[in-house]
C-alpha positions in Angstrom: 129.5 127.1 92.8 127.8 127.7 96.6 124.7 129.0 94.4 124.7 125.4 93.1 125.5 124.0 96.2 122.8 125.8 98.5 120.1 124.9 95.9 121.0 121.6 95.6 120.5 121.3 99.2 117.2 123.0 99.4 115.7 120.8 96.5 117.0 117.8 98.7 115.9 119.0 101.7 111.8 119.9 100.7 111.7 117.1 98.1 112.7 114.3 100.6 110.4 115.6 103.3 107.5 116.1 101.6 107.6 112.7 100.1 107.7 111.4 103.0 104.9 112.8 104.9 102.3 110.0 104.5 104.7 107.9 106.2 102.6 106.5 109.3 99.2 106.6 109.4 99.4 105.1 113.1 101.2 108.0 114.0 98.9 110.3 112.9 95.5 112.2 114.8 92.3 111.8 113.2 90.9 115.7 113.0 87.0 116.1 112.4 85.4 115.5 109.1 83.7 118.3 106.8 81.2 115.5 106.4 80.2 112.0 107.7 81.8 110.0 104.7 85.5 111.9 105.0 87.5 112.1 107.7 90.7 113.5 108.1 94.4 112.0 108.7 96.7 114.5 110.4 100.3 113.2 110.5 103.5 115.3 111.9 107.2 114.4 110.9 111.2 115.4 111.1 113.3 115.0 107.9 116.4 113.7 107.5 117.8 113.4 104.4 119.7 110.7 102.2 120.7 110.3 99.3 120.8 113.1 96.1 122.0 113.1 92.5 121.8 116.4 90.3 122.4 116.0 86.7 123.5 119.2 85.4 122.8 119.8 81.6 123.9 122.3 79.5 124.7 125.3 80.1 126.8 124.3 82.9 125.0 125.5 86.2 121.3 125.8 87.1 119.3 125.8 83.8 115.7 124.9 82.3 115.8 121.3 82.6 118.1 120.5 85.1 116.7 118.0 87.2 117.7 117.1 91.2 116.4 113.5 92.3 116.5 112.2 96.3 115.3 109.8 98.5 115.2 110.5 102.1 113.6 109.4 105.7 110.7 110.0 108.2 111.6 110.4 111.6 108.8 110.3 114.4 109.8 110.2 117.6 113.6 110.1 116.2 113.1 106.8 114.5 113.0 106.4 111.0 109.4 105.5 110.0 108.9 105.5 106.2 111.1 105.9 103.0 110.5 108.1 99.8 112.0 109.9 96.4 111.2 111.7 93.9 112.4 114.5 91.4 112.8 118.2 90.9 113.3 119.5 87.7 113.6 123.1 86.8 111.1 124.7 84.9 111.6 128.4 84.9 114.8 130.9 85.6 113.8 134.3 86.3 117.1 136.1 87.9 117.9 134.8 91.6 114.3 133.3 91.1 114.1 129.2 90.4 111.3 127.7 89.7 111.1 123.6 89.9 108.3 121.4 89.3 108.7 118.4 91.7 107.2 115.1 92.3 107.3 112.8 94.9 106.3 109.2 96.0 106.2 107.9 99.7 106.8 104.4 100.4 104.4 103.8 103.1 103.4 101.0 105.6 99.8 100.6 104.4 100.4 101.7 100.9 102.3 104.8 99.0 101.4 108.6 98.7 102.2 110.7 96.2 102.6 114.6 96.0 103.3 117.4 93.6 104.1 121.1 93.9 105.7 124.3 91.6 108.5 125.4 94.4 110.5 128.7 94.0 114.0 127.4 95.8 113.7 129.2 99.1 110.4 130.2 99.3 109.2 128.1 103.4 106.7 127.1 104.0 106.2 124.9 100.8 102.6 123.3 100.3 102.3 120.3 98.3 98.6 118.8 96.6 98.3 115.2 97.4 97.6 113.4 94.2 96.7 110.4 95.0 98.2 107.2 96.5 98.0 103.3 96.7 96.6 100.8 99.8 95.2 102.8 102.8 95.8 105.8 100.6 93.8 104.7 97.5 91.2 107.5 98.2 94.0 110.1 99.7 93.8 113.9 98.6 95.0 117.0 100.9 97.9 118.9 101.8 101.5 118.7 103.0 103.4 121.8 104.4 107.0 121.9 105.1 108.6 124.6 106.8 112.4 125.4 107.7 113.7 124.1 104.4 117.4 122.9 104.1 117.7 123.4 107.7 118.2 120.4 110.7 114.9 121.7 112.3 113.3 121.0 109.1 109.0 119.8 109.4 106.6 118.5 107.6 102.6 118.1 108.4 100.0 116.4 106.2 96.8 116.7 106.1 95.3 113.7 104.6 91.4 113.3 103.6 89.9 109.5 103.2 86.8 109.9 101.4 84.4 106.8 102.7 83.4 105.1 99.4 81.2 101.9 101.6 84.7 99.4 100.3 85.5 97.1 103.2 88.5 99.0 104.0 87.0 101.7 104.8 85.2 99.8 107.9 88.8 98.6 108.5 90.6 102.4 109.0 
C-alpha cells in the first residue's frame, strides 16, 4: 500500500508542476537568442498541488495501464499564477522500476502550453519536451526541468523558445 501511496504522490507532484510551467510569461526573463528570429522565455515556479484521481486496473496495484490524472497550481512569488492537468499512464514495470508516459496542458494567461515526458517514478530532475501550445505559445518549443519531486520545496524552470515567424504577434511579445 505506501508503494502505491508514495507513487501516487510523486506522479502528482511532477505531473502538476510541469504542466504548469508556462504559467506567466510576464514573470519570466527573456535569455539571449541563438539567432535574431528566436528568442528565449525563461520562467521559474513553486508547485503546489491539487487535485489527483488514480484509477487502478487489474491486477490490483501498480500495473501497465494504470493511469494517475491531476491538476495542480503555479505559485510565483507565493501566489497562485496559472492552472494545469494532465495524465500519467504507466507504460512499463521493470522490478522497483516504473516507467509512465505523461502528458500535460497548462492553462495559461496568453494561451496554453503543452508538455510530454517518459518519467521513471523517482528519477529528479525530470525534463519535459515542450510540444507545442496555443496564443502567445503558438510557436513554443523547449524544455521544462523539475527538481525535488513529491517534496514541499518542489521547482520547476522552463525554458521556452518563440520562433519569429514576421505574424503581428510577434511585434506584440
Amino acid at each position: 500500500m505506501y508503494r502505491k501511496t508514495a507513487l501516487r504522490r510523486s506522479i502528482v507532484a511532477v505531473v502538476a508542476g510541469s504542466l504548469l510551467a508556462g504559467g506567466l510569461s510576464a514573470c519570466g526573463a527573456e535569455a539571449g537568442s541563438a539567432s535574431p528570429s528566436e528568442h528565449t522565455e525563461i520562467l521559474e515556479f513553486a508547485v503546489e498541488n491539487d487535485q489527483y484521481a488514480a484509477p487502478d486496473l487489474a491486477p490490483a496495484g501498480p500495473s501497465v495501464g494504470d493511469l494517475y490524472v491531476y491538476s495542480g497550481w503555479l505559485l510565483k512569488d507565493g501566489r497562485r499564477a496559472g492552472q494545469g492537468g494532465g495524465s500519467c499512464q504507466i507504460i512499463q514495470i521493470d522490478g522497483a522500476k516504473i516507467t509512465t508516459q505523461c502528458l500535460l496542458t497548462g492553462k495559461l494567461e496568453q494561451g496554453s502550453l503543452t508538455m510530454q515526458a517518459l518519467w521513471v517514478t523517482g528519477e529528479s530532475p525530470l525534463d519535459m519536451a515542450i510540444t507545442g501550445g496555443t496564443g502567445a505559445y503558438a510557436d513554443a518549443h523547449g524544455t521544462v526541468r523539475v527538481w525535488d519531486i513529491a517534496t514541499p520545496n518542489e521547482r520547476m524552470r522552463a525554458e521556452i523558445t518563440h520562433v519569429a515567424t514576421g505574424h503581428a504577434k510577434d511585434v506584440e511579445r
